[in-house]
N, C-alpha and C positions, 0 to 999 in steps of 0.2 A: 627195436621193438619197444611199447609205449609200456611204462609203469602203471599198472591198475593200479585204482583208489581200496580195491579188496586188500593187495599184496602191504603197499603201502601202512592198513588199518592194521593188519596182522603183526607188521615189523615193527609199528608202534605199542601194541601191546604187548608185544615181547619183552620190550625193553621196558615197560610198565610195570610186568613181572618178572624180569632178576634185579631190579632195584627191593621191588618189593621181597621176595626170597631171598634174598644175598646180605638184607640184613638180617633176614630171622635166623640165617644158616650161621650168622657169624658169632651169634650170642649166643646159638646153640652150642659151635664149638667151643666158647669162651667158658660155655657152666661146663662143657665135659671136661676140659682141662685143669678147671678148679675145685670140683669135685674127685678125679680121681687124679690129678696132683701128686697129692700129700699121699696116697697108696700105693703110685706103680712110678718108679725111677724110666721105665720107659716113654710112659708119655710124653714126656718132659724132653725127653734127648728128639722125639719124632717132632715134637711143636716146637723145637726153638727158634727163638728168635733172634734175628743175627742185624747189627747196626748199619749202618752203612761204609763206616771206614774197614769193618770184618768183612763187607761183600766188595770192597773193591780190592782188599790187599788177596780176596781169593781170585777175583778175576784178573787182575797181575800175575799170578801163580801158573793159572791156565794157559797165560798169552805167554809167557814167558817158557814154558815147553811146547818144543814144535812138532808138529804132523808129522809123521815119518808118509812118507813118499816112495815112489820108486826109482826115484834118484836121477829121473830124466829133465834135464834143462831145458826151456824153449826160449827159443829167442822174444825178447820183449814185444817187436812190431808185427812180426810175421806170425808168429804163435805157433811153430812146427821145432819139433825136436831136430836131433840131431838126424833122424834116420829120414826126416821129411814129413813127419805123421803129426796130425793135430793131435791136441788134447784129448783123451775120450767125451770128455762131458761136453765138447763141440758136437752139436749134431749139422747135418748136410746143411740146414739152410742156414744158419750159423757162421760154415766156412765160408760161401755162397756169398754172403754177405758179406764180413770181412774180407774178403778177396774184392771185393768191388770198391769197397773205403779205401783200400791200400791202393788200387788203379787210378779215382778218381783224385788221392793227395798226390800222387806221384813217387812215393816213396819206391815201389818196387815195378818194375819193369813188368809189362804185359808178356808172355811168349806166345804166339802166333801158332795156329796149329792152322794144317790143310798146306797146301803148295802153292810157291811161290806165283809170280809174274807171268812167269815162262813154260808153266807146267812141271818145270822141276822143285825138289824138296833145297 
């Protein structure tokens, strides 16, 4: 479907006004934190500001403890656990698809369903 020149006009004004408010908001913040400062020890702990070598040594912190899980291993290629069961956050078309990448590399064998040649299974 074709982009209006309305929508277009809109989505450029938008962007005309949080340029424009985004500064007013930020001096705004800047007098509130220097006015009540020096009176409330909390402001101060809520606006801080943190460097860059303090935001990576916390995001090292975070990666470095892990997800607890429910302890099910899947195999790397196939993506089914032990019992045979995808992931849950696989949904139908998902498997659907993965099942077709894995036919067309070859890695894992097709199995055939319906009866043979002979009308036997």
């Amino acid at each position: 479907m074709a982009k209006g020149l309305r929508c277009k006009f809109r989505k450029r004004m938008r962007n005309v006004k949080r340029e424009k408010y985004g500064k007013k908001e930020l001096e705004r913040l800047k007098t509130m934190i220097e006015t009540k400062g020096g009176q409330d020890q909390e402001i101060k702990e809520i606006y801080k500001v943190k460097t860059e070598t303090e935001l990576k040594a916390e995001m090292e912190k975070k990666s470095e403890e892990t997800m607890e899980h429910s302890g099910k291993t899947f195999h790397p290629v196939t993506l089914k656990d032990e019992d045979g069961n995808y992931p849950a956050w696989m949904n139908q078309r998902a498997i659907r698809r993965h099942k077709t990448q894995l036919k067309k590399s070859g890695r894992v064998k097709s199995k055939t369903k319906g009866k043979g040649k002979n009308g036997k299974k």
